[in-house]
C-alpha positions, 0 to 999 in steps of 0.5 A: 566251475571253480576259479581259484586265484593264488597272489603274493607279495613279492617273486620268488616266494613259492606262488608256482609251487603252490599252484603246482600243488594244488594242481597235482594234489587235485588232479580230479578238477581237471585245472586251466592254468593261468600265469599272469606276468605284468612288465614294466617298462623296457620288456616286451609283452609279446615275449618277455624280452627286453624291448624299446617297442611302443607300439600298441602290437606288442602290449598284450600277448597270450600264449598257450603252453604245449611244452613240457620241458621248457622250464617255464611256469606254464610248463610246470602246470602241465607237467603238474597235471593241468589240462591247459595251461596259459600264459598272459602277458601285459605291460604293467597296469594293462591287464584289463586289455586282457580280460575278455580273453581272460573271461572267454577262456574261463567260460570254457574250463573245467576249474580254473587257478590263476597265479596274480594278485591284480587279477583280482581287481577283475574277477571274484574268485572262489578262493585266494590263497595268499603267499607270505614270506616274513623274510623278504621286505618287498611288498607288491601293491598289489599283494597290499590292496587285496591281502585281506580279501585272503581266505588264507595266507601261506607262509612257511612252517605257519609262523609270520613272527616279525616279518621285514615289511615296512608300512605292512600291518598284520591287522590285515590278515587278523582273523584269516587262517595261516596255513603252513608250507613246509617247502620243498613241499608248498602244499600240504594235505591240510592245505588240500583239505582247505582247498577241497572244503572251500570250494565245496561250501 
């Protein structure tokens, strides 16, 4: 079993186009899709809403995906090819709660690729792939604490130049290999290729 992991560091940078990629471009693994998604404070973990529920019910949720259609992350998994596709829901610093779900869930898949950064904290991939965009200044704590355990970090066109981060060195990622996404396609066949060659080590 494969288990790749794919993080960045803000929202809205591409990291579910790359899974997609990466799902439709390898259709032979036989991928279980996970979209991991942490809420702070005032949303529901149960659903997404908002939420003034303290109750300990409403701090975990994961639901499998069967909808083609809704439009949701886990959707385009499916309709991208994956086998399963799964959404985890947790307050914001509660992810462990959700691990020996998680760990269950992995022991019975073909290949796995999980969309989070703070996954990471749990589980050693066999690939973490990391989405950069030197245009957006926010920079997730999670992104920061694991950039440079990257076995290569996406950024579009390949070029980083001077990216807007505050306090974000690129020392970080020296030596790691930078891998171009030319959106609207996110994955290309070189990216495939390094995906196929690590894996296969």
């Amino acid at each position: 079993m494969a288990v790749v992991v794919v993080g960045g560091h803000s929202r809205n940078i591409g990291k579910t186009s790359v899974v997609e990629g990466i799902i439709r471009g390898l259709p032979k693994m036989q991928w279980t899709a996970f979209k991991i998604t942490q809420f702070g404070h005032g949303m529901c973990s149960a659903n997404g809403e908002p939420c003034d529920c303290v109750t300990a019910e409403h701090t975990l949720a994961i639901t499998e995906e069967r909808d083609r259609t809704s439009g949701t992350d886990s959707s385009r998994y499916l309709n991208a090819g994956a086998i399963r596709s799964l959404w985890v829901r947790t307050r914001t610093g509660d992810l462990a709660e959700a691990m020996p779900r998680i760990r269950r869930e992995l022991e019975h898949t073909e290949n796995a690729i999980l969309e989070s950064n703070s996954i990471l904290r749990f589980i050693h991939p066999d690939l973490y792939l990391s989405v950069l965009d030197p245009a957006v200044v926010d920079f997730k704590d999670s992104a920061r604490l694991f950039l440079d355990r990257a076995d290569a970090v996406l950024v579009a066109e390949g070029a980083l130049g001077r990216p807007e981060w505050k306090g974000i060195s690129l020392k970080l990622i020296a030596g790691i290999p930078i891998l171009a996404m030319r959106p609207p396609v996110y994955v290309t066949e070189a990216m495939l290729e390094f995906v196929r060659t690590t894996l296969h080590k």
